[in-house]
C-alpha positions as CSV (number, residue, x, y, z in Angstrom):
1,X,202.3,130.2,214.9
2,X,201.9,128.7,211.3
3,X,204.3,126.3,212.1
4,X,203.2,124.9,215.1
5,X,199.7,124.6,213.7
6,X,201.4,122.5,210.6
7,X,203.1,120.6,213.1
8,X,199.8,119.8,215.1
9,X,198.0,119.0,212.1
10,X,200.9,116.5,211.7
11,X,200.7,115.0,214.7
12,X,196.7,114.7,214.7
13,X,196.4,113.2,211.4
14,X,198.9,110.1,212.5
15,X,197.0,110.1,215.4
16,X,193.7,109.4,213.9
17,X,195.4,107.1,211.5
18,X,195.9,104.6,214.1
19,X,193.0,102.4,215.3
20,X,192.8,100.4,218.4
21,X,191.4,96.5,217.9
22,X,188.6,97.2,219.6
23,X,187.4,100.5,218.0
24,X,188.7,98.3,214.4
25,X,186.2,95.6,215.5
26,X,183.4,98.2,216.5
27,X,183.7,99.7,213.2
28,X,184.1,96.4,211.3
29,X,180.6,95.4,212.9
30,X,178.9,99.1,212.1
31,X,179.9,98.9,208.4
32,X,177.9,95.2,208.3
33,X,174.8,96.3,210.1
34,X,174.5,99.8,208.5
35,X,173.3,99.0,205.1
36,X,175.8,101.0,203.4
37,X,176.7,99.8,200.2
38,X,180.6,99.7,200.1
39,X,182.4,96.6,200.7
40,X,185.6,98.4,202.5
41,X,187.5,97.0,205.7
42,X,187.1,99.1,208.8
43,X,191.0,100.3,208.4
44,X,190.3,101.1,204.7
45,X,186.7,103.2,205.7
46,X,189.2,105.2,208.2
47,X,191.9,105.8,205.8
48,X,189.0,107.1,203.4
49,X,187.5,108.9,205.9
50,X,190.6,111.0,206.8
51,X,191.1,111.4,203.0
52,X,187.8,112.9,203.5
53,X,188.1,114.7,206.2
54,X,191.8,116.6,205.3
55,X,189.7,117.7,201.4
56,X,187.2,119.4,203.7
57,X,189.6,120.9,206.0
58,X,191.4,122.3,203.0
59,X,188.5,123.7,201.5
60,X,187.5,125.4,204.8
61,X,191.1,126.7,204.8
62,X,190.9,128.0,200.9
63,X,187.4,129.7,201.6
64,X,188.3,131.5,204.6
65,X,191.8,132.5,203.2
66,X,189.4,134.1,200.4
67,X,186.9,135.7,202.6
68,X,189.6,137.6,203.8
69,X,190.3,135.8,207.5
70,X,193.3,135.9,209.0
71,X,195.9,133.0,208.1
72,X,196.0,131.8,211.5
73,X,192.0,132.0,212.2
74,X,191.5,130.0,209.0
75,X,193.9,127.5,209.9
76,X,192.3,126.9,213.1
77,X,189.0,126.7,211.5
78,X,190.3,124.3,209.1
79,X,192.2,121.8,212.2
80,X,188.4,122.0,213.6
81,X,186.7,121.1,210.5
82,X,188.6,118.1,209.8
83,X,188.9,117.1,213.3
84,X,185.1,117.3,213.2
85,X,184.5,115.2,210.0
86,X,186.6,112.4,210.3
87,X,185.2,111.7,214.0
88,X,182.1,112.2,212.0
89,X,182.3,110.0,209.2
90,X,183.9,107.5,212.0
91,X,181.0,107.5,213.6
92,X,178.5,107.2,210.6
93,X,178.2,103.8,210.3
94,X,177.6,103.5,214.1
95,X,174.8,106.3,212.9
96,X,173.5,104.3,210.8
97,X,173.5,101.0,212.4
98,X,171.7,102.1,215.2
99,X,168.9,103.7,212.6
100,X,169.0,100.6,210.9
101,X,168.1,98.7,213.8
102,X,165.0,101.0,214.8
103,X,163.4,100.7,211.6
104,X,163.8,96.6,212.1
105,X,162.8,97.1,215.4
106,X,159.4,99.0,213.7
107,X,158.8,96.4,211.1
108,X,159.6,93.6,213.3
109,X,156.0,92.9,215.5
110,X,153.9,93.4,211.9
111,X,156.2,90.5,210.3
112,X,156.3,88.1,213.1
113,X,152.1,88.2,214.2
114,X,151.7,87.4,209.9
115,X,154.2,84.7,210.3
116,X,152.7,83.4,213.1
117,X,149.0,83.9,212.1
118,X,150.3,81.6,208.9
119,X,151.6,79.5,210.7
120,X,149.0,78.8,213.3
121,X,146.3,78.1,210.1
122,X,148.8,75.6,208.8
123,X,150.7,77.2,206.1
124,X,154.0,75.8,205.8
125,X,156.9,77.0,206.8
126,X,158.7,78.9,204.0
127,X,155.5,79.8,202.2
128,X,154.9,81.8,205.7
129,X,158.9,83.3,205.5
130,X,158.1,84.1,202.0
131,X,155.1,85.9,202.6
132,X,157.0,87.6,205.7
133,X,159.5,88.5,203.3
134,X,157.4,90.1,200.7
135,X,156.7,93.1,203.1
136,X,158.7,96.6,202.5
137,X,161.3,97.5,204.8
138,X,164.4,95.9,206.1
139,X,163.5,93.3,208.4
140,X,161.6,91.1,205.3
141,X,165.1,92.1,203.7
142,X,166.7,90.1,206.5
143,X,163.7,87.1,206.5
144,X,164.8,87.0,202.7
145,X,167.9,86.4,202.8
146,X,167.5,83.8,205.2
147,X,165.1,82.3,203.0
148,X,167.4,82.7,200.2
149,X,170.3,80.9,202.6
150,X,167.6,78.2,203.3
151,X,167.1,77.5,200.0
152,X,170.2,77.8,198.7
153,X,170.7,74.5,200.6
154,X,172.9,76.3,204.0
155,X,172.6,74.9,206.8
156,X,170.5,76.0,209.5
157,X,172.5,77.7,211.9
158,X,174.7,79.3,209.3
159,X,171.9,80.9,207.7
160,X,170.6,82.6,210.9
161,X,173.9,83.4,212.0
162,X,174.0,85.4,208.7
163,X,171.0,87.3,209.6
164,X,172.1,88.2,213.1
165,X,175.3,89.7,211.4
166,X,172.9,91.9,209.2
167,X,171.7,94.2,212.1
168,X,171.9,95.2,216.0
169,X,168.7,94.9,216.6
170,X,168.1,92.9,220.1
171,X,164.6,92.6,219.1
172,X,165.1,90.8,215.7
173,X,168.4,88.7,217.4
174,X,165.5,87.5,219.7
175,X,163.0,86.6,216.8
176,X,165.9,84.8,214.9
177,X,166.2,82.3,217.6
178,X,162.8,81.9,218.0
179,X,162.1,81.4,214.1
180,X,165.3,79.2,213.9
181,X,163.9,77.2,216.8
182,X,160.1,76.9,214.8
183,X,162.2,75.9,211.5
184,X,163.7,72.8,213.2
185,X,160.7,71.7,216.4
186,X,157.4,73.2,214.9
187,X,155.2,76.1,215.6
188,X,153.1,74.6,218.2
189,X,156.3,74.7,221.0
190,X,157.7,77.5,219.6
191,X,156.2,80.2,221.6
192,X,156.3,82.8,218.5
193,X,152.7,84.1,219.4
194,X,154.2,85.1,223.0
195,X,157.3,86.4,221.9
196,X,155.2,88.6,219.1
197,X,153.3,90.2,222.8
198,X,156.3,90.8,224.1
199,X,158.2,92.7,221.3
200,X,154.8,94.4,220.6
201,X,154.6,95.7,224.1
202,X,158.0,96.8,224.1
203,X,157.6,99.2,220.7
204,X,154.4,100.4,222.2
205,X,156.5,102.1,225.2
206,X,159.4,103.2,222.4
207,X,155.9,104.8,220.8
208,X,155.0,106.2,224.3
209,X,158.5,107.5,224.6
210,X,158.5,109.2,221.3
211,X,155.2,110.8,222.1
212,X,156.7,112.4,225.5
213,X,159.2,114.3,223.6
214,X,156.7,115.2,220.2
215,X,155.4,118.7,221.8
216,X,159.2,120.0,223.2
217,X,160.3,119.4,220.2
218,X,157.9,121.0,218.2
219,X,158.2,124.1,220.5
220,X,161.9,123.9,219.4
221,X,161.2,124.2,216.2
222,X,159.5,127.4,216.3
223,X,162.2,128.7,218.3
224,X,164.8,127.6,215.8
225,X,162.9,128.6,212.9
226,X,161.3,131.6,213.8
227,X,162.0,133.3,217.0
228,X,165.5,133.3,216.9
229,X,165.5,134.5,213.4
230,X,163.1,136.9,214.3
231,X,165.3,137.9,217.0
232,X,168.4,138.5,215.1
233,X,166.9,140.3,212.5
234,X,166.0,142.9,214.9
235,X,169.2,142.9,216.3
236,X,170.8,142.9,212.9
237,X,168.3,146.4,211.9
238,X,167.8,148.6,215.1
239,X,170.8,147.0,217.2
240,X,173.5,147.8,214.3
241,X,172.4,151.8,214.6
242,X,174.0,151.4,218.1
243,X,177.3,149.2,217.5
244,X,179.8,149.5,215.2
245,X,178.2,146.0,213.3
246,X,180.6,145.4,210.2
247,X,178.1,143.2,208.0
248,X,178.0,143.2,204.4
249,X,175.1,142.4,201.8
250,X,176.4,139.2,201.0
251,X,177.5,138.1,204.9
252,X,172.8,139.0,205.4
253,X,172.1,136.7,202.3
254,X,174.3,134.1,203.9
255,X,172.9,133.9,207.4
256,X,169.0,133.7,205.8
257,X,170.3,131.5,203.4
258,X,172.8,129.3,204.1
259,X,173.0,129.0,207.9
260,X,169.9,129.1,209.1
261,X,168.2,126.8,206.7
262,X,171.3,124.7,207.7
263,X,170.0,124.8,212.1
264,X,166.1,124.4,211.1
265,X,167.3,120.9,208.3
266,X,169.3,119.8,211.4
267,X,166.7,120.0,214.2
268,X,164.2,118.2,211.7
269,X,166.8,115.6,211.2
270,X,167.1,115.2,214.8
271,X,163.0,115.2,214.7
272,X,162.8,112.8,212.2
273,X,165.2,110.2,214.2
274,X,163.1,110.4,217.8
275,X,159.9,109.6,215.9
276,X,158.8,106.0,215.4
277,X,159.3,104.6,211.9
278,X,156.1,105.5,209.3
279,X,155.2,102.1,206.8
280,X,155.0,103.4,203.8
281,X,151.5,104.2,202.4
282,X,150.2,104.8,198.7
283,X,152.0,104.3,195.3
284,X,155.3,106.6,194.4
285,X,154.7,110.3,193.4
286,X,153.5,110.3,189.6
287,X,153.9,106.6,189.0
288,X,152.0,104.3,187.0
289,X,149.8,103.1,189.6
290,X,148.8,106.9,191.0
291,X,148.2,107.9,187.2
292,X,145.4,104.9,186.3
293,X,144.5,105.5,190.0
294,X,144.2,109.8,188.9
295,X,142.4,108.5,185.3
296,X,139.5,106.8,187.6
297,X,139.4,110.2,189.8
298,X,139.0,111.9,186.5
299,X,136.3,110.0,185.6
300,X,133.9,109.9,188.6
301,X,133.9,113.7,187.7
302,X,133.0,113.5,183.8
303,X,136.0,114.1,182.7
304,X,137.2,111.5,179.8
305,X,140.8,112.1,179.7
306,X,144.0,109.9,180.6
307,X,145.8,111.7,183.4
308,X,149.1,112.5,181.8
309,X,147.0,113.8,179.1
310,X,144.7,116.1,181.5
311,X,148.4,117.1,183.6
312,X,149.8,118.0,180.3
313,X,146.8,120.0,179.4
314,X,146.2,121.8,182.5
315,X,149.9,122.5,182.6
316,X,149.9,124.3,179.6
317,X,147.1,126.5,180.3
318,X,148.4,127.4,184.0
319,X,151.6,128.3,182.4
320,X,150.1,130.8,179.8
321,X,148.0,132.1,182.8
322,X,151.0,132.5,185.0
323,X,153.0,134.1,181.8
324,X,149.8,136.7,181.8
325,X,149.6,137.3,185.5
326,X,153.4,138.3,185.5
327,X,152.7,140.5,182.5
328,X,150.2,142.4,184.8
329,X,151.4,142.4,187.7
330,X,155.5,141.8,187.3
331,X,155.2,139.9,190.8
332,X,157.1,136.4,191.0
333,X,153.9,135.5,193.0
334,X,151.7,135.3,189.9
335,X,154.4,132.5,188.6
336,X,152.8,129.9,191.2
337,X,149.9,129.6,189.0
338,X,152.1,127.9,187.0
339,X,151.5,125.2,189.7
340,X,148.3,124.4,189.4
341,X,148.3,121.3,187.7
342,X,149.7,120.0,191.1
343,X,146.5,121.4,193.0
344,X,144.7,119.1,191.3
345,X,147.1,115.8,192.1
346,X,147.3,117.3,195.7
347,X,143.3,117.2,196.1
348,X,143.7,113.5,194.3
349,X,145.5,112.1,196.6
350,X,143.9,113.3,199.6
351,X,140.5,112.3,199.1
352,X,142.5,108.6,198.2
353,X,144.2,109.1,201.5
354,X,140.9,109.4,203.2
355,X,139.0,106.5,201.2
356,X,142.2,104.2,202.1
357,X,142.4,105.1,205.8
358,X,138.7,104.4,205.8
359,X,138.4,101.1,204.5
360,X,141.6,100.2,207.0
361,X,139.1,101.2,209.9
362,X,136.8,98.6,209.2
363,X,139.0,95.6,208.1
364,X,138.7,94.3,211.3
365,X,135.1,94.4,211.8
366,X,134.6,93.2,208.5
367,X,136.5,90.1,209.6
368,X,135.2,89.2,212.3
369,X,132.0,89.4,210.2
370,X,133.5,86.9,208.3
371,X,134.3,84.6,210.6
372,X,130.9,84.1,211.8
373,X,129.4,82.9,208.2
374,X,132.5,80.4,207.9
375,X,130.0,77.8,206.6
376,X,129.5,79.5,203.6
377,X,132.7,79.6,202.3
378,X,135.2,82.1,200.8
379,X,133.5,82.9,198.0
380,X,130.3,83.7,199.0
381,X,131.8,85.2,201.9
382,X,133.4,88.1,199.7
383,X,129.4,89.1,198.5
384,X,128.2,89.1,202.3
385,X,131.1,91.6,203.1
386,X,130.2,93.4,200.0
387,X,126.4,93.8,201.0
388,X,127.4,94.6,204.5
389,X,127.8,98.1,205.7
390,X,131.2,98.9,205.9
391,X,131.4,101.7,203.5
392,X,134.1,102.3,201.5
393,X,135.5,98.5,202.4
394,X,132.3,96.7,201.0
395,X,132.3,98.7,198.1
396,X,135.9,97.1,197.2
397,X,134.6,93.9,198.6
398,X,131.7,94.6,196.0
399,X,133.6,95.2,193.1
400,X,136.1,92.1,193.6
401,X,132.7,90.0,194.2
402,X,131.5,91.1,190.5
403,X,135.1,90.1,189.7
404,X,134.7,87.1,190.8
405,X,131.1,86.4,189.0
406,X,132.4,87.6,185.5
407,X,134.9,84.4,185.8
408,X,137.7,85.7,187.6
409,X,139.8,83.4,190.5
410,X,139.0,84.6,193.9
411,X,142.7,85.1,194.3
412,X,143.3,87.6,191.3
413,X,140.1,89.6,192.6
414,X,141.6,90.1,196.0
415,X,145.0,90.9,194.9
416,X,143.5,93.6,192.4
417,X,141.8,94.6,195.7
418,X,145.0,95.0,197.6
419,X,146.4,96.8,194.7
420,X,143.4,99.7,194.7
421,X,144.1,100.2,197.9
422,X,148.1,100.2,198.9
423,X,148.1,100.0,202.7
424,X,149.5,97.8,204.5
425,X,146.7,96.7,207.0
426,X,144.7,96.1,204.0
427,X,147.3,93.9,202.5
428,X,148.1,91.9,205.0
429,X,144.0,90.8,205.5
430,X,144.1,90.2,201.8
431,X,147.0,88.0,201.7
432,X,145.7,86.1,204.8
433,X,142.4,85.3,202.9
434,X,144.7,84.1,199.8
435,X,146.5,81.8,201.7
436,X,143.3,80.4,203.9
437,X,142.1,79.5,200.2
438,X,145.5,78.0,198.9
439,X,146.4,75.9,202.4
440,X,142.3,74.8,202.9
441,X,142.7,76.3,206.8
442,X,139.1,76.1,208.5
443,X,137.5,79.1,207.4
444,X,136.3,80.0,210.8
445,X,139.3,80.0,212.7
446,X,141.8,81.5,210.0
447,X,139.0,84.4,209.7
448,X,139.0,85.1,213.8
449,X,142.9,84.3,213.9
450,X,143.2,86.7,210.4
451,X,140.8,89.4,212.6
452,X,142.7,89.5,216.0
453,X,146.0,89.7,213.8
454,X,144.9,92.9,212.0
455,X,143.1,94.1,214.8
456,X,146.2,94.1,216.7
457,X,148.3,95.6,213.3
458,X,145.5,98.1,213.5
459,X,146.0,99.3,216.9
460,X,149.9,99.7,216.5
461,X,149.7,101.7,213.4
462,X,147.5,104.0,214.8
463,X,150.1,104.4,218.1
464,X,152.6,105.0,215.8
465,X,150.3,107.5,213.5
466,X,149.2,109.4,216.6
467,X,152.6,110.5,217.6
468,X,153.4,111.0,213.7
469,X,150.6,113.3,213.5
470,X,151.9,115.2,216.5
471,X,154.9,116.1,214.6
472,X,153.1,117.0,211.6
473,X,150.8,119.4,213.3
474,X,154.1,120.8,214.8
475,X,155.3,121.4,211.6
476,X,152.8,122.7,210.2
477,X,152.0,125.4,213.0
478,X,156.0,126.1,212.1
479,X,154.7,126.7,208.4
480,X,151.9,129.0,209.7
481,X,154.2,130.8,212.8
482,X,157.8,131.3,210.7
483,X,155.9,134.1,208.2
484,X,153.6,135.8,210.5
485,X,156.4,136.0,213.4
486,X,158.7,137.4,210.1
487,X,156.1,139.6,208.9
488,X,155.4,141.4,211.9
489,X,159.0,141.6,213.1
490,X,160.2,143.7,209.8
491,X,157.1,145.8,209.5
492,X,157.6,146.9,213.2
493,X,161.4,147.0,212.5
494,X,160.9,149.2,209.2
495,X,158.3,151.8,211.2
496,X,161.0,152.7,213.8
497,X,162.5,156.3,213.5
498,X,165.7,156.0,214.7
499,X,166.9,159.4,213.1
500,X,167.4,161.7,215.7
501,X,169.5,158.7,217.6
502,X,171.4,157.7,214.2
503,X,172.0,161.3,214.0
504,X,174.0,161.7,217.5
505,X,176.0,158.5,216.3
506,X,179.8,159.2,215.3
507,X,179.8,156.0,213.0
508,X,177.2,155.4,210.2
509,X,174.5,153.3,210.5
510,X,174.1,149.8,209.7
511,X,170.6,150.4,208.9
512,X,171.3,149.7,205.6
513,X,171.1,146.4,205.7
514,X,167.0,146.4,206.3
515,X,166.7,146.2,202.1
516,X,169.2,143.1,202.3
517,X,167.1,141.5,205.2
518,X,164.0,142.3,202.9
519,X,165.2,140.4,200.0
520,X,166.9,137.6,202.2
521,X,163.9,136.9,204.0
522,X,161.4,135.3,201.1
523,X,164.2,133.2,200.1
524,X,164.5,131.6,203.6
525,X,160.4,131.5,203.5
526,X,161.2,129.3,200.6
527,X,163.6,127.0,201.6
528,X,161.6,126.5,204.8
529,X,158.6,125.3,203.4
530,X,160.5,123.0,201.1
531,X,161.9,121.5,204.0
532,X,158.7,121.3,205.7
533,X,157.1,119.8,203.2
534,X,159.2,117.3,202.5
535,X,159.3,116.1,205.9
536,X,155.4,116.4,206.5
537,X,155.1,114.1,203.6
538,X,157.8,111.5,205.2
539,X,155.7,111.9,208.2
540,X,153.1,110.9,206.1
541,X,154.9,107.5,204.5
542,X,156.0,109.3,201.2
543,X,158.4,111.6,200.8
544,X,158.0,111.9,197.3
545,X,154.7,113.9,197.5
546,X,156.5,116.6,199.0
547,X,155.2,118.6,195.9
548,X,151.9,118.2,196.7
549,X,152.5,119.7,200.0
550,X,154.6,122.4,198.8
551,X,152.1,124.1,196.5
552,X,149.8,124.2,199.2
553,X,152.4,125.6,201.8
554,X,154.3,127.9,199.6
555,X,151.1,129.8,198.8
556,X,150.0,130.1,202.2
557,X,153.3,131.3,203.2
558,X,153.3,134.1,201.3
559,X,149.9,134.7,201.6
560,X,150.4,135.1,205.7
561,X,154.1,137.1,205.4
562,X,152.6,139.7,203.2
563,X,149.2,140.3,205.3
564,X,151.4,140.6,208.1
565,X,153.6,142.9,206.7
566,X,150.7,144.9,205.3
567,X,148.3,145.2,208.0
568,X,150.7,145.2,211.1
């Protein structure tokens, strides 16, 4: 039986060795548009990936062999896992491309309305690339390096055909003729502004689309998280003092720990790629920019302190507190007082959130407003919009007016705007009113043009945030669901007598295992809210303030697993 698995395992490693032209070419194509940064040949990526593939096979064959499986079991286990990887890495870039290509596909209608919108007020071409370019996200990556090409002195054609090899996007192939088409006739026949309509309409059915599948899948994720857990823990405690059920302690902290973490990470993968792309809001997660930002914060509540020196303060104190809470109490729970100083970043940032998200409501309005005092000119039109009532928005407007009075250029007072408020709504109606200054475009027409352009932005983040949102609520009724559903399934489990039955039972009990559950089960609560928070703060354009999240979540957690267990 060894042998002829030996020889199999032979035969299906020269077998995936060997690649037709066309699956070469396929893969040749996925490695260009995928964005992954290895410069290998499609034959060399499969030769790596079977390398790959047989070291994972061989450690699923050592690991088994030590467990204590059968020779023959473990070998076929270890034929499946390589099998399984290698068609997996072969398919990665393929993966990859085609996530590439969404995330253009997301980027792509906010890019081309600014290009056009610059173009229609007379900026010149590559100053309107340029700005195009300067957005996050990989379609400006693609609009740069055709600028770059451009520049560089290639020709034309041989800079778009470039950028078409970058990605398989349809949407930005489209867009590349069009702009290519602008570059060499003019905006006025290029029919960009129609073309924008079009792709627009067509990511607001994707949106649509992604929206029809936001509430199964969040009712998936409760299943996956919680019921079935919940389910097999019951099984696992009162169905094992029926069966002969040969589980050990450390076979318990593996299924909590390892394997189901391992279905819930998938499924919010799978969340994750069937929801539209988020633009990424706010400044990184303790970075220069959120720390003068937090100083300020500080502030407007009396308190005179830098904020790495106020973090470094408070961080002491809540770790003396936690050390004393422990002390008194010898509960691990008293330790997340030692989080505190993140309560007070996490209440930070939301209140920024909220000021940002309400000064992007009214950039529009406070546009259009705009427009209609075009005879006053820019200037003078920053300190109408700053005396108009348009909240938090004129305020800004207000202090970049006072800017401009103590002596400074119009266009540093409006970029030091932009950069108090990092959204991207708000800085693409900033850098419109830079360059209706810089090209001399009639104020009254680049305002209304500048308006409908970020009305329309306006209107297509909020599709996309809608559905976003959805996902978030699902994951946070997950955060709320997975304790309680735990907490009420092992008190109920632990209050069952099953001693006269156990007792008429010619085998002993697997009951147990109930202390190994117990102790299995906060460890899963753990990993589960770090997973949820990290992917309620992608959902929310920042992965990286996944800690502000989490101390909120981990708390609460707790807080609702041990009420349930307590009072059920």
């Amino acid at each position: 039986m060894a042998q002829q698995s030996l020889i199999f395992l032979v035969c299906l490693i020269c077998l995936m060795m060997v690649l037709s032209g066309q699956q070469e070419r396929e893969l040749q194509r996925d490695l260009e548009c995928s964005g992954l940064p290895i410069k290998w040949g499609a034959n060399r990526y499969a030769l790596n990936s079977l390398l790959a593939a047989v070291a994972v096979g061989l450690a699923a064959l050592a690991a088994t062999v030590l467990w204590g499986w059968q020779f023959a079991h473990s070998l076929a286990l270890a034929l499946l896992a390589l099998a399984l990887t290698y068609s997996f890495l072969l398919r990665l870039p393929g993966l990859l491309a085609m996530q590439r290509a969404t995330q253009v596909d997301a980027d792509l209608p906010i890019l081309l309305r600014a290009l056009a919108t610059e173009l229609s007020i007379g900026v010149p071409f590559e100053d309107a690339l340029e700005s195009a370019s300067r957005m996050e996200g990989p379609s400006s990556a693609i609009f740069r390096g055709v600028l770059a090409d451009l520049r560089r002195g290639v020709p034309p054609a041989d800079a778009f055909a470039n950028a078409r090899r970058q990605t398989r996007s349809r949407m930005m192939d489209k867009a590349l003729s069009h702009i290519a088409f602008l570059h060499s006739y003019g905006y006025e026949a290029s029919g960009l502004g129609k073309l924008v309509d079009e792709i627009t309409a067509e990511h607001r059915s994707r949106v649509k689309g992604h929206a029809s599948t936001s509430s199964l899948l969040g009712v998936v994720l409760i299943a996956v998280s919680a019921v079935v857990p919940a389910l097999a823990t019951t099984y696992l405690v009162v169905g094992s003092s029926f069966m002969d059920l040969r589980l050990s302690t450390t076979d318990i902290y593996m299924l909590y720990i390892v394997v189901l973490p391992l279905l819930t990470l998938t499924l919010l993968l799978v969340m994750r790629a069937l929801s539209p792309i988020e633009s990424r809001r706010g400044a990184d997660f303790l970075s220069k920019e959120e720390l003068r930002k937090f100083t300020v914060f500080l502030s407007t509540y009396g308190v005179d302190m830098e904020a790495g020196t106020f973090l470094a303060y408070v961080s002491l104190a809540s770790l003396v507190l936690a050390g004393i809470a422990y002390a008194l109490t010898s509960s691990l729970l008293s330790l997340a007082v030692a989080l505190l100083p993140l309560v007070f970043y996490g209440i930070f940032l939301y209140l920024d959130d909220i000021r940002v998200s309400q000064a992007e409501e009214r950039m529009p309005d406070a546009l259009l407003y705009a427009a209609s005092l075009h005879h006053l000119g820019l200037e003078k039109v920053i300190g109408k919009v700053a005396s108009a009532d348009y909240g938090v928005l004129s305020a800004e407007f207000g202090r970049a007016h006072r800017q401009v009075q103590a002596g400074l250029s119009v266009r540093q007072a409006l970029l030091s705007l932009s950069e108090r408020n990092p959204s991207p709504i708000i800085e693409r109606g900033i850098s419109l009113l830079i360059k209706i200054q810089e090209v001399g475009a009639p104020l009254e027409r680049a305002l209304k043009s500048t308006a409908e352009d970020i009305q329309d932005l306006f209107m297509l983040f909020r599709e996309r945030s809608a559905v976003l949102s959805m996902q978030k609520y699902n994951m946070m009724v997950a955060a709320l669901l997975v304790p309680a559903i735990f907490g009420v399934v092992l008190s109920l489990v632990a209050s069952l007598d099953l001693t006269y039955i156990e007792s008429l039972l010619s085998s002993p009990s697997s009951r147990a295992l109930l202390p190994a559950i117990q102790s299995a089960v906060p460890l899963y609560l753990i990993e589960f809210s770090l997973l949820s928070s990290i992917f309620i703060a992608d959902y929310s354009g920042s992965w990286k303030r996944f800690a502000v999240y989490l101390v909120f979540l981990l708390p609460l957690t707790f807080g609702i697993y041990y009420g349930a267990l307590a009072f059920i």
